[in-house]
N, C-alpha and C positions, 0 to 999 in steps of 0.2 A: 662413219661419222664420229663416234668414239675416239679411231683411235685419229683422225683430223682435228680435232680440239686438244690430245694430248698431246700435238707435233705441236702446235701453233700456239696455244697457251702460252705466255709466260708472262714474268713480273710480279707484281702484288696482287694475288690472289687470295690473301688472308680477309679480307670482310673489314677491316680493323683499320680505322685512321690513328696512324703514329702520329702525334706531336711532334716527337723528337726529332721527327724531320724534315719539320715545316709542311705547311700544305698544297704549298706549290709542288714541293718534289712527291708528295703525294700523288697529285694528282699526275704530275709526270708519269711514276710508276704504274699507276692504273693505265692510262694511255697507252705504256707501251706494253701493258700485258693483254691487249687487246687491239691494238692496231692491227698484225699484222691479221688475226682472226676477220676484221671489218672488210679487209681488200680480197682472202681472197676466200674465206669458207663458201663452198656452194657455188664459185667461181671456178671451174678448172677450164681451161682451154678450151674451143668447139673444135668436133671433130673437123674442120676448116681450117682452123688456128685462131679464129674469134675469140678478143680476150676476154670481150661482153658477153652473158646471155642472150640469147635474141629473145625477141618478145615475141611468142606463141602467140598466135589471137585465134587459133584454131579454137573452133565448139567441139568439136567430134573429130575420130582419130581413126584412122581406119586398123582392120583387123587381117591379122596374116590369112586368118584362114578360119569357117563355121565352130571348129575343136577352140581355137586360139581364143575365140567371144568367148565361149563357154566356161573355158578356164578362167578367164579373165573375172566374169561376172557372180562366179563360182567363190572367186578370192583365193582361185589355186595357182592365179601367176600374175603376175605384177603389169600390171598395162594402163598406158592412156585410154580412157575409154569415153569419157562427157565433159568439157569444160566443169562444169558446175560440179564433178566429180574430185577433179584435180589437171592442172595443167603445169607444163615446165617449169615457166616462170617462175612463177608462183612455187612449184615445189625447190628453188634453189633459192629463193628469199628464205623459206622454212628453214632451209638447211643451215642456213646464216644464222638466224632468231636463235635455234635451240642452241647453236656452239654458244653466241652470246650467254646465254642463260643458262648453261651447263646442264640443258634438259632432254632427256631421251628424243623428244618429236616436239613442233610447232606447228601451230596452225591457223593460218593466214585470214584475216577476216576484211569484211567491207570495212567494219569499222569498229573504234572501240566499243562503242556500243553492242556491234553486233558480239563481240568479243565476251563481252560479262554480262549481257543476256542467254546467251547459247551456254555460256559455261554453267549458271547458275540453274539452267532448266535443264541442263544435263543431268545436275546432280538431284535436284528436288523434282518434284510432285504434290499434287493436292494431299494438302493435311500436313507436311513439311514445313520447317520455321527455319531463316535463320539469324545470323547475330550481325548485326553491322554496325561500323562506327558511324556517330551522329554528322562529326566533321569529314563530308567527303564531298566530291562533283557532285554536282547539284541532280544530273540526269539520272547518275546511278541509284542517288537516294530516291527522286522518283519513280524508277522502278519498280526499288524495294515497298516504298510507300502505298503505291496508287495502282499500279501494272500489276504485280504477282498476288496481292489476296483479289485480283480477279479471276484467277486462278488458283485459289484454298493455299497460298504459298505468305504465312506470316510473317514482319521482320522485326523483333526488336531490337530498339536503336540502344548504346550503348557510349561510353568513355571510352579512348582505346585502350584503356585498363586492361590487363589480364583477368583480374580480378572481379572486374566488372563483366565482361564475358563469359568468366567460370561462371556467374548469378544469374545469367541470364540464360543458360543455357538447360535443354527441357531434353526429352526421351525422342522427342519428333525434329532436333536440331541438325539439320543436315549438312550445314556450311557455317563454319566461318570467316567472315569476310573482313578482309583488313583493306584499307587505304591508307600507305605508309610512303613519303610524307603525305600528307590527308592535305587536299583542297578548300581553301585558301588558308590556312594555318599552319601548314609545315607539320603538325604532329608527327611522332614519332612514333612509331608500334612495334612492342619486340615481337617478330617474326617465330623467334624460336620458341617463346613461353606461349605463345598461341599455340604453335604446333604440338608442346609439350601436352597444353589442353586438352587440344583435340584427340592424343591419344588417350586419354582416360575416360574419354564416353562412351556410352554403354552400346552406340552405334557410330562410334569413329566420326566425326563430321570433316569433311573437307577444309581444310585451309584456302582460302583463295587471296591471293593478294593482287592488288591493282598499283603496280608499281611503276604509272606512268611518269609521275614528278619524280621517281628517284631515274630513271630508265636503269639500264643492263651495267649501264658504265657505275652509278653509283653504289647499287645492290642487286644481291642476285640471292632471292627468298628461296628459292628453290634448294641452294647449299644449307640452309638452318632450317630444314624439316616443311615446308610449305608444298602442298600438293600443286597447284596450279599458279602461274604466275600469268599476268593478260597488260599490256597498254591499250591506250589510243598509238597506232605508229603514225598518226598525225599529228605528234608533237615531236619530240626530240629525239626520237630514231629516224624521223622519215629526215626532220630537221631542215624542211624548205620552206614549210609553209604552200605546197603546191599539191599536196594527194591525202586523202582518207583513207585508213585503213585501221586494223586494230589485229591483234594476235594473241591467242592462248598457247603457252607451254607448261610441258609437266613431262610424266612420264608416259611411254608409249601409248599404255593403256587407255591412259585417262584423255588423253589428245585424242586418240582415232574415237572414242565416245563422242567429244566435244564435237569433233567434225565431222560424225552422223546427223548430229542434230543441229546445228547451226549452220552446216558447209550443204551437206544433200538434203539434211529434212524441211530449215526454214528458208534455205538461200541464201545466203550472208556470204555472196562472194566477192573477192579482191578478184577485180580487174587484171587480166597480165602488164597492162600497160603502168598500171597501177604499185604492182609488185615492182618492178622493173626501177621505175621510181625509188620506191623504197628503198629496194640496193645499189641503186644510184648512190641515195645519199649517207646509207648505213658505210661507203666507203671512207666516207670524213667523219664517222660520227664519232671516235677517240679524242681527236686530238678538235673537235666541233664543241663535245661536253668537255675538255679541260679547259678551253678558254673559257666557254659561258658560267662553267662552276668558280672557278678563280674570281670572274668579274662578280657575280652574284656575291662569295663570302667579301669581296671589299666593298661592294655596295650595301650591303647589311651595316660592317662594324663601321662604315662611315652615316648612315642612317640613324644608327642607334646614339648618335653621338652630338645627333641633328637635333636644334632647342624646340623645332616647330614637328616634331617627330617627338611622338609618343609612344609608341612599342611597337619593337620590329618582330618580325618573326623569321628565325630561321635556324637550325641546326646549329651552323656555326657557331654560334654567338652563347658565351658560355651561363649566361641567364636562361637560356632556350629550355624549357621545361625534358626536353628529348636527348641535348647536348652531349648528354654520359652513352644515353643509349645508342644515339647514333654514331659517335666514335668506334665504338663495339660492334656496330650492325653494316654501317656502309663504308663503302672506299670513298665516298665523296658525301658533300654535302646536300648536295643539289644544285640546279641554275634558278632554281623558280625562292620567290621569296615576298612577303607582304608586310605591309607597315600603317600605320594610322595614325590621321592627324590631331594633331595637339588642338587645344583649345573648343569652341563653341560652336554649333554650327558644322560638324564635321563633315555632311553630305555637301556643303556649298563647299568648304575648304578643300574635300577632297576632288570636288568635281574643277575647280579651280585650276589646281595640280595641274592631273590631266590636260587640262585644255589649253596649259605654260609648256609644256614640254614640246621642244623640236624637234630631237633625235629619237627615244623614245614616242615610240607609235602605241594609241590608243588603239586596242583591237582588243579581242579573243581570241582564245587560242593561246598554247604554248610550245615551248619547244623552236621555235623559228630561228634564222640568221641575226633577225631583227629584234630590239630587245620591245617587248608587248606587255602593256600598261591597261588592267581592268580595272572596274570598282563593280567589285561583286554582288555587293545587298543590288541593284540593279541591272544588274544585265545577268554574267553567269549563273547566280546564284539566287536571282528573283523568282524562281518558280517555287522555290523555300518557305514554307510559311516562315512570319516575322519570328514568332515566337519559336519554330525550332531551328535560326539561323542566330537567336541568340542563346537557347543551348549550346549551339557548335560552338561558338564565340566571334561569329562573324561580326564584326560591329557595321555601321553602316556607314563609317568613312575608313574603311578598311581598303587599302589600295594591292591588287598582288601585281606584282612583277616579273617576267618570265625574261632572265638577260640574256641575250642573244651574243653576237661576237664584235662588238663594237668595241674601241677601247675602253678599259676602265675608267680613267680617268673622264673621258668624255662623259661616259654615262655619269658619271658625279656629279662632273660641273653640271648639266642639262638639270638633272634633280633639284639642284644647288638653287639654280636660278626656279626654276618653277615651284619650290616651295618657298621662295623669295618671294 
């Protein structure tokens, strides 16, 4: 596996958006230090000459011989032994996820959710706290929230400050949790100075980042000190818009832990048919995220520049509170990005919007072909009390946008007219 990532690796691997040489060849260069890793990690040939995986849907695997169980269940030899255990498929998507992510092991889940559930009760237990950012997916926060002190499992919410987590942080802190960029506001979180953090407590707390909005192509937390790194691959690795799924990487360790408890203890399994899917579409996803990041940074600096357009959010854009950091942190900006509307009445004006646009499709969900238009204070983001969706800085005519592979230009005009 190892030395597979160090044959197929190349291009800009520095972490570091250069300026000096524009962002389109950016992005190029990220593209093609990962191309060739998307076609074919975890794809070798079948002993047939099949250039696809086949889709396993086996449950159960038969055994050479009574010794051969033995060994097997013993964990003294390597074997198919229960679907719900591990299947092909499913372990050659993994193979793919970790090269992405430059991480010893991955591991495949039903979904993101199941994904930063399983990871986070990996690492806690009752009487256990941890620290998480206030701006993030709505679900996750409800976890933290609602789900885990039903379980003696505390979370306080926080800035994504460093500094603001170094204060929050107690003797029973087990995790801390980053969403970088952070749902629906792009925030920016430096990976490394959390990491730095976490080594100075007095019981090590986990780093864990949910770097769904940046995916594998924009950053990769794992390189600047982060224990665990997890999406939804129902957004912009699966990048159809047609499968659920979600994935933990790290190091060997810490993954086959994750997937004691999430994969055999609670059940959170990806489908083969599911998996299969996914590396379907993880084979276009290089040069999939160079177009929709491109079209995202020109749909921003053309946004921000919009009279009926009051503050955009997104990396790119050198106001962006994150702008310096994420130069330094990511190869890319991201595709996803949010903005809000000017004037009175922002829920009607935004809802307006919405309901003008042709090309842009009003969904949830990110990551797709298609470019995808929420308004979050009500749909994603409404299970949020009001008042800690205006800590995060959610406002309520806040629009996010996830741009898909459509022309730029078209997505402008389409904007153009619907907030006309």
């Amino acid at each position: 596996m190892t030395a597979l990532r160090g044959e197929l690796l190349s291009g800009n691997l520095s972490g570091v958006i250069d300026p000096s040489i524009g962002y389109g060849e950016q992005l190029r260069s990220r593209a093609d230090a990962l191309a060739t890793l998307c076609v074919h990690a975890g794809e070798p040939p079948g002993e047939d000459g099949s250039l696809d995986p086949p889709i396993v849907m086996s449950s159960a695997f038969a055994f050479e011989s009574a010794e051969h169980a033995a060994r097997a269940f013993r964990g003294e030899e390597e074997a198919w032994i229960y679907g719900r255990w591990g299947n092909p498929t499913v372990a050659a998507l993994e193979t793919k996820l970790a090269a992405l992510e430059q991480a010893e092991a991955a591991c495949a889940t039903a979904s993101g959710m199941a994904a930063i559930s399983g990871a986070v009760l990996t690492a806690c237990e009752a009487g256990d706290h941890v620290v998480a950012p206030r701006s993030m997916y709505a679900e996750s926060a409800r976890l933290f929230r609602e789900r885990l002190p039903r379980f003696g499992i505390q979370t306080t919410f926080v800035d994504g400050d460093v500094n603001a987590y170094a204060a929050a942080m107690t003797p029973r802190t087990r995790i801390l949790y980053v969403e970088t960029p952070s749902n629906p506001m792009l925030g920016v979180v430096d990976v490394a100075a959390i990491a730095a953090l976490a080594r100075t407590g007095a019981n090590r707390p986990l780093v864990i980042v949910d770097g769904t909005f940046a995916t594998p192509f924009a950053q990769t937390p794992l390189a600047v000190g982060a224990d665990l790194v997890l999406h939804s691959m129902t957004k912009g690795i699966s990048g159809h818009g047609d499968v659920i799924g979600g994935v933990v990487a790290g190091s060997a360790e810490l993954v086959s832990r994750v997937r004691d408890t999430v994969i055999k203890g609670f059940g959170g399994v990806l489908s083969p048919l599911s998996a299969w899917l996914v590396a379907r579409g993880l084979r276009t996803f290089a040069i999939r995220q160079e177009r929709a990041c491109a079209s995202a940074a020109a749909l921003a600096a053309h946004l921000a520049a919009h009279p009926r357009v009051v503050r955009v959010h997104h990396p790119s854009l050198s106001n962006h509170p994150g702008h310096a950091l994420a130069r330094r942190q990511m190869f890319a900006y991201g595709a996803l990005l949010s903005f809000e509307i000017a004037g009175e009445n922002a829920v009607v004006r935004g809802r307006t919007v919405l309901e003008s646009l042709r090309l842009a499709t009003h969904a949830v969900s990110l990551g797709d072909v298609r470019t995808l238009v929420v308004h979050p204070a009500s749909t994603t983001h409404s299970t949020m009390p009001a008042e800690t969706r205006r800590l995060a800085g959610i406002q309520d005519g806040l629009l996010r946008v996830s741009c898909g592979l459509e022309g730029a230009a078209d997505l402008i005009a389409d904007f153009d007219r619907a907030l006309g």
